[in-house]
Residue, then its C-alpha position, 0 to 999 in steps of 0.5 A: x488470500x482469505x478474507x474474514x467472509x470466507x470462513x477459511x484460511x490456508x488448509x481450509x480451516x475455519x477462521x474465528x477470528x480476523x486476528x488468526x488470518x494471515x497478512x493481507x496487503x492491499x494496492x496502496x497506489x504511490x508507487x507503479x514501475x512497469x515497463x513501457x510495452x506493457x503500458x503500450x501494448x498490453x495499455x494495463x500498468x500491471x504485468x504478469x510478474x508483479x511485486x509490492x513493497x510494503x510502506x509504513x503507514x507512519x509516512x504515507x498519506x493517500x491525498x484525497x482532499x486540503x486536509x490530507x494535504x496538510x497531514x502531508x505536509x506536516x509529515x514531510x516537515x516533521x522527516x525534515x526535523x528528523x533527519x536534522x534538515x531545517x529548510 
């Protein structure tokens, strides 16, 4: 997958602008499903067949310290509120 430092996308053409660049995805870590003698085996989470599912942005917060914890929890509340749940 190009990046914007690499001067070119698919084909090879140059790429002005990051804009122009195909989708880019990156390992957002919530979510590994493998299967156990790989883990065992290989010790790796990965395999040689991997896929993604991609999350919305809108509902996912990566935890790194209080105050994504509370931007967490005020997603999961607001879900609640959504989908008519008030507990």
């Amino acid at each position: 997958m190009p990046t914007v430092g690499s001067a070119s996308a698919r084909g090879g053409e140059p790429v002005a602008r990051r804009q122009d660049l195909p989708p880019a995805y990156h390992r957002e870590g919530s979510v590994y499903v493998t299967r156990r003698d790989i883990l065992m085996e290989d010790q790796s989470l990965y395999g040689t067949r991997l896929g993604g599912y991609e999350v919305d942005p809108t509902w996912s917060v990566n935890i790194d310290g209080p105050e994504d914890w509370e931007r967490a929890e005020a997603l999961v509340r607001a879900k609640a509120l959504l989908s008519g749940n008030r507990n």
